[in-house]
N, C-alpha and C positions, 0 to 999 in steps of 0.2 A: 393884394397879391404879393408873396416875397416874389421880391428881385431875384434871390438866386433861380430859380425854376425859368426865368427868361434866359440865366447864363446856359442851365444847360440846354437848352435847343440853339444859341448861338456856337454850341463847343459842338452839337451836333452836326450843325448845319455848316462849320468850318471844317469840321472831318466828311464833307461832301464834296468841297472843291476843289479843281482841281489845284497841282501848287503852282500854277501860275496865277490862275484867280483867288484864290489864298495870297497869296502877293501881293496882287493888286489893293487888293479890299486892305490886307492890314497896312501896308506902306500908307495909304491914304490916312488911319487908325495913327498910326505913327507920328506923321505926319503932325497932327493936333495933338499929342499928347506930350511932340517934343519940344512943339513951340511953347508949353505952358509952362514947361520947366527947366529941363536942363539943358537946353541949347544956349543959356544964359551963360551955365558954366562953363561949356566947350568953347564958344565964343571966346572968352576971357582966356582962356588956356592959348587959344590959338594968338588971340593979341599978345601976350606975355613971351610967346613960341614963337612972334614973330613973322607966322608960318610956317615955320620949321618944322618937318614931321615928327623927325628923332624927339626933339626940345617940348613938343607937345605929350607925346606918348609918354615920356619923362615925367613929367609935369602932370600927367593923367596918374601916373602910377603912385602919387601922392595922397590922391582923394582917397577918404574914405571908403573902406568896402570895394573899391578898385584896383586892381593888379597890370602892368602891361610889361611886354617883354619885345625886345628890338630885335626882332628874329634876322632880317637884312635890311642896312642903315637905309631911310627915305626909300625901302619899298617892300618890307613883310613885317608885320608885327602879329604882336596876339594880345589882346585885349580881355581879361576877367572880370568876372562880377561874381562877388564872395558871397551874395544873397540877392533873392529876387526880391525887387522893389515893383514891382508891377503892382497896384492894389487891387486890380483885380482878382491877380492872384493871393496876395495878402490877405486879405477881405473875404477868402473865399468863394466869389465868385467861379472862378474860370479854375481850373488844375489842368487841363490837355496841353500836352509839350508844343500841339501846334501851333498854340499863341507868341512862344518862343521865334516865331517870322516876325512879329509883331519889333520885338526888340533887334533883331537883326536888318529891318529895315530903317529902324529908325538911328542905329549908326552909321546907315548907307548916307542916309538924307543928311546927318549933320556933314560926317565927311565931306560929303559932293555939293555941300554949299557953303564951307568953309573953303573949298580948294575948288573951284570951281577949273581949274588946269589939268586936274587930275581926272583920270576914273578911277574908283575903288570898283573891290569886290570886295564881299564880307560873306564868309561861313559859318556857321555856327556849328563848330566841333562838337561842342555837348552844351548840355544844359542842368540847372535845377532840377527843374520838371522832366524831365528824363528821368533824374534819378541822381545824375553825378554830385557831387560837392559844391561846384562853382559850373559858373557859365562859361566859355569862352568862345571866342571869335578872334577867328582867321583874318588879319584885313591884307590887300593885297593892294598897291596901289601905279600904276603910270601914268606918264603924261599924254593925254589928250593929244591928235594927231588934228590941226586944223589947217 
């Protein structure tokens, strides 16, 4: 059997749920695909950054195929992706923009466990898979009230 023909009743059956269960399901998704990779990288940004937000978003906007912009100092930025790395999208598999939660939550989960004082929000303004040029995300961030 091809694989792909499994993706599309996955991209079917993700255009069924609602967007909180859509949520749920791909942060957990997220979740495993960012521990496999790039959380290795953000990690390292963040030790280098000291924990410094501005000093990390700086230090992001270095990497390849990434762009970031310090919208307000230690608490709005915006964060781009000049191409999607998704392989599922790559590869074919997957094209529906609503995978696009997929990548917006798993910069929620690095955020919110590299700064574990903070809470983020992150939006995903546009995407690839939309249609736009680049990806980008809204991140918004304060301190936790304990």
């Amino acid at each position: 059997m091809e694989l792909s023909y499994w993706f599309k009743g996955f991209e079917k059956g993700l255009a069924r749920l609602s967007d909180k269960q859509r949520s749920e399901l791909l942060a957990e998704c997220s979740k495993s695909c960012v521990r496999q990779g790039t959380f290795s990288i953000y990690q390292e940004l963040y030790n280098q950054a000291h924990g410094n937000l501005d000093q990390f978003f700086a230090q992001a906007n270095e990497l390849p195929g990434v762009r970031c912009e310090i919208v307000e100092s230690e608490s709005v930025y915006h964060l781009y992706f000049e191409s999607c790395t998704c392989e599922l999208c790559t590869k074919g598999y997957v094209s529906t923009p609503l995978l696009c939660e997929c990548s917006r939550q798993s910069i929620l989960y690095v955020l919110s466990e590299l700064w574990k004082e903070k809470r983020f929000q992150v939006t995903l303004c546009h995407s690839i898979l939309q249609g736009a040029s680049t990806c980008k995300m809204r991140i918004e961030t304060d301190e936790l009230k304990i």
